[in-house]
N, CA, C, O and CB atoms as a CASP TS submission, in Angstrom:
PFRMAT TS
TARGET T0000
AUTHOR 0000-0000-0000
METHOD Language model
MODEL 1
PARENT N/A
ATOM      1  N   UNK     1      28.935  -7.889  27.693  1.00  0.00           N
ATOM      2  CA  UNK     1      28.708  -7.649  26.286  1.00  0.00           C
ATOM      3  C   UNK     1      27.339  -7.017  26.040  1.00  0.00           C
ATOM      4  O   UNK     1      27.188  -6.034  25.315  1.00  0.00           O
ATOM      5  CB  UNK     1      28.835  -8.946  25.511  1.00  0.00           C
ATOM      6  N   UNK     2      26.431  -7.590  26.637  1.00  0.00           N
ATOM      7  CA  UNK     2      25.040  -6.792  26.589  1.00  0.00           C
ATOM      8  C   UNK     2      25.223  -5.663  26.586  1.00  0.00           C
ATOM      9  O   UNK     2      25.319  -5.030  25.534  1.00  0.00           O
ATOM     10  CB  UNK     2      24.121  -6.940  27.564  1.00  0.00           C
ATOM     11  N   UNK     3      25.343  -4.984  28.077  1.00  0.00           N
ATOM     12  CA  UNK     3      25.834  -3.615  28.132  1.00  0.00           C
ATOM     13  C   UNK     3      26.617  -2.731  26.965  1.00  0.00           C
ATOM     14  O   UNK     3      26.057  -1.648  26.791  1.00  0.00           O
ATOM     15  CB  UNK     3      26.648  -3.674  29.167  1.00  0.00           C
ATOM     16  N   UNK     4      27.503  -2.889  26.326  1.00  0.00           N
ATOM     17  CA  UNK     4      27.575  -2.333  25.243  1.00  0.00           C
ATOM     18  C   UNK     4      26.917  -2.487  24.427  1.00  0.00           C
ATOM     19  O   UNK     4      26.934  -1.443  23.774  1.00  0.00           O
ATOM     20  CB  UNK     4      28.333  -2.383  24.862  1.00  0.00           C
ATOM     21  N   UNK     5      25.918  -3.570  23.738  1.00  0.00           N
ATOM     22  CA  UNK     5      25.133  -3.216  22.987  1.00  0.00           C
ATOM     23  C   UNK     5      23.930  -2.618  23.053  1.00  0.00           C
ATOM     24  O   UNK     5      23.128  -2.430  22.139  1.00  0.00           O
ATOM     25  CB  UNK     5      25.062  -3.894  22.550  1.00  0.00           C
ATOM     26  N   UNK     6      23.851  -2.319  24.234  1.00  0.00           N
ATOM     27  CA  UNK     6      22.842  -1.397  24.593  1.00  0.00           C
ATOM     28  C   UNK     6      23.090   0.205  24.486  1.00  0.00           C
ATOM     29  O   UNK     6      22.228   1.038  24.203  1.00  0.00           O
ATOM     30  CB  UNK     6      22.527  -1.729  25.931  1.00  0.00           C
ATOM     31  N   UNK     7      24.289   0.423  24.738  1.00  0.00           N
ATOM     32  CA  UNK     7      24.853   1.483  24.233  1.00  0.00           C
ATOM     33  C   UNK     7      25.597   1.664  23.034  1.00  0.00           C
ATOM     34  O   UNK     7      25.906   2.757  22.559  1.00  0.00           O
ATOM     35  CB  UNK     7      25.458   1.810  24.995  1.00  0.00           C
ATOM     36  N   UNK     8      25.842   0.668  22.617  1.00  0.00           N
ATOM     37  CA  UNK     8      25.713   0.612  20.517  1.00  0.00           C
ATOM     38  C   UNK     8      24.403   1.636  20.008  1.00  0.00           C
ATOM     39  O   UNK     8      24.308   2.661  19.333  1.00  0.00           O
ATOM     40  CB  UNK     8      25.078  -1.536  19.720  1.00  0.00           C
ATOM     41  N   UNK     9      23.536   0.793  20.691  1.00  0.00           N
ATOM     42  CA  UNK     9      22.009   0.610  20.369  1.00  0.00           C
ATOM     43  C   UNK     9      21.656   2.239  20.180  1.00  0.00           C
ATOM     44  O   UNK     9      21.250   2.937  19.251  1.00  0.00           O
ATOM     45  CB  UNK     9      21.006  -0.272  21.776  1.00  0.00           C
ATOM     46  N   UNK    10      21.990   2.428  21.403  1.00  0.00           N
ATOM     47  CA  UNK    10      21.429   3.817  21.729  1.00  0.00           C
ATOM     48  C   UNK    10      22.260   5.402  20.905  1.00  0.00           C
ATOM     49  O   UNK    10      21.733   6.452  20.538  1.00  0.00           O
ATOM     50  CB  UNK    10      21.629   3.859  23.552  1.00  0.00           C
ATOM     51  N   UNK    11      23.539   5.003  20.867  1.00  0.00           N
ATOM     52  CA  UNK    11      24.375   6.097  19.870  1.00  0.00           C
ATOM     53  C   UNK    11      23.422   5.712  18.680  1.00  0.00           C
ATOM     54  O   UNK    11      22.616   6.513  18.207  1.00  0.00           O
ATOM     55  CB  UNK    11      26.348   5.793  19.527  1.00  0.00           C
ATOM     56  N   UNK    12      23.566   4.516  18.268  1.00  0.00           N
ATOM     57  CA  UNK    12      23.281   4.583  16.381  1.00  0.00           C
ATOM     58  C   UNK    12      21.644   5.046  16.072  1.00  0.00           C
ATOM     59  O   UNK    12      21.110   5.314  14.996  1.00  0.00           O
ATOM     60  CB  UNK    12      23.506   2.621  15.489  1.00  0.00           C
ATOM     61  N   UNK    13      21.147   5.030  17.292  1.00  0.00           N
ATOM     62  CA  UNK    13      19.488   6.152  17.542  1.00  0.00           C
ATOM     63  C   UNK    13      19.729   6.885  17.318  1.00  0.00           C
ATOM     64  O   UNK    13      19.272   7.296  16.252  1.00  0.00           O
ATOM     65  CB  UNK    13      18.669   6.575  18.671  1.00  0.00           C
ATOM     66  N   UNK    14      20.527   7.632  17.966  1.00  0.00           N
ATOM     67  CA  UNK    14      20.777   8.722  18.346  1.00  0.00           C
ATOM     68  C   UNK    14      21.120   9.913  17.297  1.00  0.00           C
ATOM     69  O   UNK    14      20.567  10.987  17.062  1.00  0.00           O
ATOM     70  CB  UNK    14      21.664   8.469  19.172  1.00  0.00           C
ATOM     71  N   UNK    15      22.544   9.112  16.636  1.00  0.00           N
ATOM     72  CA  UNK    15      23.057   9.705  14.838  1.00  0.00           C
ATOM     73  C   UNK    15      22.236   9.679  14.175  1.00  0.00           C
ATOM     74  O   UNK    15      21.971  10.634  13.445  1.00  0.00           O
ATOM     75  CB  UNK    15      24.050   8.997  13.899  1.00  0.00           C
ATOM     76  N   UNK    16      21.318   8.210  14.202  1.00  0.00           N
ATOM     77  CA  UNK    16      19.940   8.481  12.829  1.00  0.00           C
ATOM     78  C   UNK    16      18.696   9.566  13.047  1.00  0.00           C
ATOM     79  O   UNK    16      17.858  10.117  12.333  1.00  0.00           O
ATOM     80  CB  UNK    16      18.928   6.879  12.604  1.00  0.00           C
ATOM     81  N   UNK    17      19.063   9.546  14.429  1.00  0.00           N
ATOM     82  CA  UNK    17      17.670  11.039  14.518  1.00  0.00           C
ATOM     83  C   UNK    17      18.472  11.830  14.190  1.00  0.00           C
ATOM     84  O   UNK    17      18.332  12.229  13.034  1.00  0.00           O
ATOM     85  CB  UNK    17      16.770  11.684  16.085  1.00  0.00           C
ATOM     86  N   UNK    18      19.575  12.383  14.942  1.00  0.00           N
ATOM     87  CA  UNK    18      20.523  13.570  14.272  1.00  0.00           C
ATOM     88  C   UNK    18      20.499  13.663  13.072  1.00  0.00           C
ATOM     89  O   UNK    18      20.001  14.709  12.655  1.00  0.00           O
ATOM     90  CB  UNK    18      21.867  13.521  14.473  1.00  0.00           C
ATOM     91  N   UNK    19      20.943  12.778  12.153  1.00  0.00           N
ATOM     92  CA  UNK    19      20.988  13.240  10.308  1.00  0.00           C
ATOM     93  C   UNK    19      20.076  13.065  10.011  1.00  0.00           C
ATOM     94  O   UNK    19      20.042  13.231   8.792  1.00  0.00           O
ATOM     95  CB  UNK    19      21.775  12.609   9.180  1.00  0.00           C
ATOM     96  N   UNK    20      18.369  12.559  10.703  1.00  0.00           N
ATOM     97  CA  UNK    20      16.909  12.656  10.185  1.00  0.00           C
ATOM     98  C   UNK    20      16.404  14.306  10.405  1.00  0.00           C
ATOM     99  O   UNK    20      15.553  14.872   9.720  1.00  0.00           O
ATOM    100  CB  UNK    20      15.842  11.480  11.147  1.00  0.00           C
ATOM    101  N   UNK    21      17.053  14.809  11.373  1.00  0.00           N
ATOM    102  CA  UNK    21      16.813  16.387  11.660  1.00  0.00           C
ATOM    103  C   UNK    21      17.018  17.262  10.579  1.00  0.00           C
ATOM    104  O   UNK    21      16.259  17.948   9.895  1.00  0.00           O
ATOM    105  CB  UNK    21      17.706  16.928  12.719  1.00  0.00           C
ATOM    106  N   UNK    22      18.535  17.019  10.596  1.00  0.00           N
ATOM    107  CA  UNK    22      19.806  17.960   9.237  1.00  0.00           C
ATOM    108  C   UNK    22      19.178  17.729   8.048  1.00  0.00           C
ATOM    109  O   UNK    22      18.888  18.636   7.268  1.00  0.00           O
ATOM    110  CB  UNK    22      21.702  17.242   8.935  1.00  0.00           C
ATOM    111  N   UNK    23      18.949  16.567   7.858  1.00  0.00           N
ATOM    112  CA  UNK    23      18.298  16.578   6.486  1.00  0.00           C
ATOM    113  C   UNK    23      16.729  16.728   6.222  1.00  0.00           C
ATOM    114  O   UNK    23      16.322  16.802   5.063  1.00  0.00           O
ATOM    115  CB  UNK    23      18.658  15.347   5.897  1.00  0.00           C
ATOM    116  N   UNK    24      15.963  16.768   7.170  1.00  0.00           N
ATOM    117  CA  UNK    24      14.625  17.390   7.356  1.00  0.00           C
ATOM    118  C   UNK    24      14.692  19.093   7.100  1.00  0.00           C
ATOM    119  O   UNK    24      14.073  19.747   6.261  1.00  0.00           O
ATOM    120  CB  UNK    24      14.107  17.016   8.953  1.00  0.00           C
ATOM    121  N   UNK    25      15.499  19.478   7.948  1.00  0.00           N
ATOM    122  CA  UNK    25      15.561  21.188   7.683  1.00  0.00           C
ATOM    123  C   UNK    25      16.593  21.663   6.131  1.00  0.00           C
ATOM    124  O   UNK    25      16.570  22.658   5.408  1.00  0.00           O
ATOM    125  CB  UNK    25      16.510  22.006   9.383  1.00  0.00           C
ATOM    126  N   UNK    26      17.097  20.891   6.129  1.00  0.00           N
ATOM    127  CA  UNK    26      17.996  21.682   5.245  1.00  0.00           C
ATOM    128  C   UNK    26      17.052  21.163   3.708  1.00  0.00           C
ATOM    129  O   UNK    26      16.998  21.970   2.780  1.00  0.00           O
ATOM    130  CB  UNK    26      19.991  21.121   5.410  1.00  0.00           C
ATOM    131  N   UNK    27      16.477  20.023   3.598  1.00  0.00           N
ATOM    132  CA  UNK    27      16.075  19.298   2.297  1.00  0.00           C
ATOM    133  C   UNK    27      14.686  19.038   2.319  1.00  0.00           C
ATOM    134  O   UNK    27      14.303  18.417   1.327  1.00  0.00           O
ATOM    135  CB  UNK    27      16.804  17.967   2.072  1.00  0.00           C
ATOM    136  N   UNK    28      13.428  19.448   3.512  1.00  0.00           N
ATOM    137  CA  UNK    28      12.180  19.149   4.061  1.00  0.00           C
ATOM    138  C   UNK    28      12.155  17.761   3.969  1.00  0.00           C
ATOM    139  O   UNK    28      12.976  16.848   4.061  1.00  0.00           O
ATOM    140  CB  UNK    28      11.024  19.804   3.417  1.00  0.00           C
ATOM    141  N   UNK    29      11.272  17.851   3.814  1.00  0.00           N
ATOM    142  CA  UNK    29      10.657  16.257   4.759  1.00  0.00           C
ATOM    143  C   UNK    29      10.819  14.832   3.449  1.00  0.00           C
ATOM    144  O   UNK    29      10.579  13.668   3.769  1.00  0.00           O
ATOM    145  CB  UNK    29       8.217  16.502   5.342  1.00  0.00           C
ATOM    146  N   UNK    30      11.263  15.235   1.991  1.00  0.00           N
ATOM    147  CA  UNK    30      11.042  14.338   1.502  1.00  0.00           C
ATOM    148  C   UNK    30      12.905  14.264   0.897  1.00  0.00           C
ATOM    149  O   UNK    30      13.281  14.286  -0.275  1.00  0.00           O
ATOM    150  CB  UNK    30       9.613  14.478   0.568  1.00  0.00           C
ATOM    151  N   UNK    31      13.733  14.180   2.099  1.00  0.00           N
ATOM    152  CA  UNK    31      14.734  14.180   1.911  1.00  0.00           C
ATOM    153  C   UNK    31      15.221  12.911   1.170  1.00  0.00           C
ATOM    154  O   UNK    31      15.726  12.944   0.048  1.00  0.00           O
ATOM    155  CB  UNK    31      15.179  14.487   2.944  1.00  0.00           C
ATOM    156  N   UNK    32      15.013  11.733   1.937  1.00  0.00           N
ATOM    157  CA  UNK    32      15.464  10.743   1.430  1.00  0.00           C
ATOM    158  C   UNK    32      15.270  10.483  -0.214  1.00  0.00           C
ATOM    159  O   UNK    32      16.326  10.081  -0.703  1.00  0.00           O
ATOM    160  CB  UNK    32      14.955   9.832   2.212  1.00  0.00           C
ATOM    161  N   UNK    33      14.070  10.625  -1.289  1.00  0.00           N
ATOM    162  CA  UNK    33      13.996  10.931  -2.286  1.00  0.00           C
ATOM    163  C   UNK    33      14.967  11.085  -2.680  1.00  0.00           C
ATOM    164  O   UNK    33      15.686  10.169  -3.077  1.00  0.00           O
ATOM    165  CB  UNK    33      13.410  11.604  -2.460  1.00  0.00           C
ATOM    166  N   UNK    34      15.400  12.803  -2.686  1.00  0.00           N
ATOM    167  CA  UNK    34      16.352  13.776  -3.007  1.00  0.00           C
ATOM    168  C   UNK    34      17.707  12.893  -2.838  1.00  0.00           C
ATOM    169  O   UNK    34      18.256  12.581  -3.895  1.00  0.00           O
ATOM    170  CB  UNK    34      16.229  15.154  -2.022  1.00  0.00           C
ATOM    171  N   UNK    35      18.368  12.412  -1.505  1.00  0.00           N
ATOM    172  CA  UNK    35      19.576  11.678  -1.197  1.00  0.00           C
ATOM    173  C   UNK    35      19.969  10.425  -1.892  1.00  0.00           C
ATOM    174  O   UNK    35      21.075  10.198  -2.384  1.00  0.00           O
ATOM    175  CB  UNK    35      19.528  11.379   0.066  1.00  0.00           C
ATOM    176  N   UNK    36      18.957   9.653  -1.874  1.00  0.00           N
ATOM    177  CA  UNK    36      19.191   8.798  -2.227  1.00  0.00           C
ATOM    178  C   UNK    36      19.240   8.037  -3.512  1.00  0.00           C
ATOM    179  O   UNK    36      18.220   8.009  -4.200  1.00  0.00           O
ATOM    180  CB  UNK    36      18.815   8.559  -1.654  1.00  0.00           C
ATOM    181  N   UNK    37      20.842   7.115  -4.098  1.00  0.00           N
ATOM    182  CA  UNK    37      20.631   6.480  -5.092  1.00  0.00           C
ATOM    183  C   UNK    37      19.709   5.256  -5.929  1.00  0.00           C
ATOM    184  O   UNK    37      18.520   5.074  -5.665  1.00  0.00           O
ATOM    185  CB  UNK    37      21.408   6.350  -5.013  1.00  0.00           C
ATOM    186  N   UNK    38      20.107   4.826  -6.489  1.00  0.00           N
ATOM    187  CA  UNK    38      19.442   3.444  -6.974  1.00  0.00           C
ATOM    188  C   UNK    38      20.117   2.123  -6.149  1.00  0.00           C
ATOM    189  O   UNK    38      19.551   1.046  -5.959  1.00  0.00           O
ATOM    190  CB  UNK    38      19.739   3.243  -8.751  1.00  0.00           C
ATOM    191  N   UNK    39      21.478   2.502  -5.712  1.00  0.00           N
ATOM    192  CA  UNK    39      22.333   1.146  -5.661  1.00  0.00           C
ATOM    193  C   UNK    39      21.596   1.496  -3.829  1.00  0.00           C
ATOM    194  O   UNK    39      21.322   0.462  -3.221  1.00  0.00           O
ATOM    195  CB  UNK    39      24.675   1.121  -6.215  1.00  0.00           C
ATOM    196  N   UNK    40      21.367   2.607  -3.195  1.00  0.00           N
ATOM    197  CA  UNK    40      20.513   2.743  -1.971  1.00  0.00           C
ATOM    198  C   UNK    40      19.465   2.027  -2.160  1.00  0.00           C
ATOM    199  O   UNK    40      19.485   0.913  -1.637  1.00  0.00           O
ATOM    200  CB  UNK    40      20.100   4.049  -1.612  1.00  0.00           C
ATOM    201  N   UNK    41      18.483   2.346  -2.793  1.00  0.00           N
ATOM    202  CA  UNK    41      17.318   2.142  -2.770  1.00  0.00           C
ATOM    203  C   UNK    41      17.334   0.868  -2.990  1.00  0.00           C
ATOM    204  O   UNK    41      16.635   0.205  -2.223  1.00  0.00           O
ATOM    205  CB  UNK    41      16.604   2.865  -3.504  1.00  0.00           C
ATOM    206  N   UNK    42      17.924   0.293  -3.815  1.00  0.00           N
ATOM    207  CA  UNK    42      18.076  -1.825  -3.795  1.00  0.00           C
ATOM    208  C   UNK    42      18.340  -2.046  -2.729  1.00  0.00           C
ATOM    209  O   UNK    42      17.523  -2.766  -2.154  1.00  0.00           O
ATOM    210  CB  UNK    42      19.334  -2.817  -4.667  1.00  0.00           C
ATOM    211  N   UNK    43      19.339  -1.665  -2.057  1.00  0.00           N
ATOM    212  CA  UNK    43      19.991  -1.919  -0.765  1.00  0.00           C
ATOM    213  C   UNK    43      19.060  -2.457   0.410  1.00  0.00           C
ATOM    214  O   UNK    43      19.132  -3.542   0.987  1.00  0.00           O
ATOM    215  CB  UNK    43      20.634  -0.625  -0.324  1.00  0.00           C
ATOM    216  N   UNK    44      17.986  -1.197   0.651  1.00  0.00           N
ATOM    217  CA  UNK    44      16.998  -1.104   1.530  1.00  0.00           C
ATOM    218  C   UNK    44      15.689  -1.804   0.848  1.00  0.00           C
ATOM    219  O   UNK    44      14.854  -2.321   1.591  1.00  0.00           O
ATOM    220  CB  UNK    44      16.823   0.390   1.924  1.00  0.00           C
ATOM    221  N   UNK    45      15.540  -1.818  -0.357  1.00  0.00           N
ATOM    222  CA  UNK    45      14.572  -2.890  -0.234  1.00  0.00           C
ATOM    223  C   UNK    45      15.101  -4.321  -0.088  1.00  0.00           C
ATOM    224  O   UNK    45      14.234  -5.100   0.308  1.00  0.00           O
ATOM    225  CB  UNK    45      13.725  -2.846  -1.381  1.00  0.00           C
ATOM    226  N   UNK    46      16.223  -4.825  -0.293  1.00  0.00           N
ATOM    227  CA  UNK    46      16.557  -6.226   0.057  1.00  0.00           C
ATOM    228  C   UNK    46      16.551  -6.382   2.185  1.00  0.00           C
ATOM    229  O   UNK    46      16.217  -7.213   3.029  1.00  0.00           O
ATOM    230  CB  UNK    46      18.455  -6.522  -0.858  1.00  0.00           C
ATOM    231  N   UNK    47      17.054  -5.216   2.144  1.00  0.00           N
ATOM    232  CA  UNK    47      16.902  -5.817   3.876  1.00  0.00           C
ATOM    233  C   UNK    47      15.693  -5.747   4.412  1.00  0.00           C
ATOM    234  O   UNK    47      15.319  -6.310   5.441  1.00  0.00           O
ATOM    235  CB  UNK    47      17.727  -5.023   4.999  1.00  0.00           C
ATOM    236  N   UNK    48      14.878  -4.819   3.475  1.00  0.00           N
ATOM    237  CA  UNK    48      13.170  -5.117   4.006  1.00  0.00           C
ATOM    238  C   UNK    48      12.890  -6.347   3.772  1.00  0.00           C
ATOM    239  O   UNK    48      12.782  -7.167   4.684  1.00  0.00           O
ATOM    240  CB  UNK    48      11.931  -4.301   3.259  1.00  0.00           C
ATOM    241  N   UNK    49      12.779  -6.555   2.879  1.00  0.00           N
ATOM    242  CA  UNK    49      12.620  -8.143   2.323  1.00  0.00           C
ATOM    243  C   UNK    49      13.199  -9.299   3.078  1.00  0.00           C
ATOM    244  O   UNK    49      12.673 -10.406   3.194  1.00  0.00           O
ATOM    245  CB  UNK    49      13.291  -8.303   0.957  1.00  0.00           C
ATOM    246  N   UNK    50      14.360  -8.907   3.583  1.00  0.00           N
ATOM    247  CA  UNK    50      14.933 -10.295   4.344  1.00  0.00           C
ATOM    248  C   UNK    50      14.448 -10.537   5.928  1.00  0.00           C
ATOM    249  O   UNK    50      14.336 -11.567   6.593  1.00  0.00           O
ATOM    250  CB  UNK    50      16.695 -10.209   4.393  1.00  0.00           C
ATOM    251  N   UNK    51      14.152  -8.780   6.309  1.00  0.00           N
ATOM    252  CA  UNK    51      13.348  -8.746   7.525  1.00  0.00           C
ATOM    253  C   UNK    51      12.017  -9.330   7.161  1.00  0.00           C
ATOM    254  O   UNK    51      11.712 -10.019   8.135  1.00  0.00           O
ATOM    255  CB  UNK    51      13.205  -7.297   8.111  1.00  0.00           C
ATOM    256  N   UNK    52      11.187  -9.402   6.376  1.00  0.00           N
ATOM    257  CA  UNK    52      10.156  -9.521   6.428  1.00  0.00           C
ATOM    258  C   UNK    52       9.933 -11.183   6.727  1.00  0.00           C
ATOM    259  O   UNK    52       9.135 -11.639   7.546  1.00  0.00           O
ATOM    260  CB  UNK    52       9.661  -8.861   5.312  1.00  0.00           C
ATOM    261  N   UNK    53      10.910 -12.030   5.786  1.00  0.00           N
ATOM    262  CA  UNK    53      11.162 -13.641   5.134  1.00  0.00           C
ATOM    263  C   UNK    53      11.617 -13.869   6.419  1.00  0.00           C
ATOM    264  O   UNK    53      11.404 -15.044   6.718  1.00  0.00           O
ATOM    265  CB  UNK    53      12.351 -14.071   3.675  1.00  0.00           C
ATOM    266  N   UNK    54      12.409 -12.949   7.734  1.00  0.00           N
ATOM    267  CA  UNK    54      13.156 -13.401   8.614  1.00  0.00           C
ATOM    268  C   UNK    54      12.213 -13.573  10.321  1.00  0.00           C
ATOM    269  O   UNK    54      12.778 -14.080  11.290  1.00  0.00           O
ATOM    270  CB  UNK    54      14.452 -12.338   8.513  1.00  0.00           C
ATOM    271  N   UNK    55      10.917 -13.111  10.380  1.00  0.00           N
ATOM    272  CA  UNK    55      10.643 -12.713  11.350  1.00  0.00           C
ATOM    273  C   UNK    55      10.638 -13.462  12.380  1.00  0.00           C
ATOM    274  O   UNK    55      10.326 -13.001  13.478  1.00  0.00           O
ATOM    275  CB  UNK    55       9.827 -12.244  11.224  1.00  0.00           C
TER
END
C-alpha cells in the first residue's frame, strides 16, 4: 500500500505543477486571483486553518 501512495503522491505533483505552468503562461503569474471563486477561496482557507489547528 505504501508503494502506491508514493506514486499517488508523485502523479498529483506532478498535475499540480502541470496546471501551475498552463495557467502561469496563459493567465501570468497571478492566475489563481483570476480562477478562482469565493466558494474556492473558503474552501482553502478552511483547510489552511485545519492544517494549521492540526499539526
Amino acid at each position: 500500500m505504501s508503494s502506491l501512495y508514493v506514486i499517488l503522491h508523485c502523479y498529483e505533483n506532478s498535475v499540480r505543477c502541470f496546471i501551475e505552468k498552463i495557467f502561469s503562461k496563459e493567465l501570468g503569474d497571478n492566475w489563481w486571483e483570476q480562477v478562482a471563486n469565493s466558494e474556492m477561496l473558503e474552501k482553502v482557507e478552511r483547510v489552511k486553518n485545519k492544517e494549521i489547528k492540526n499539526k
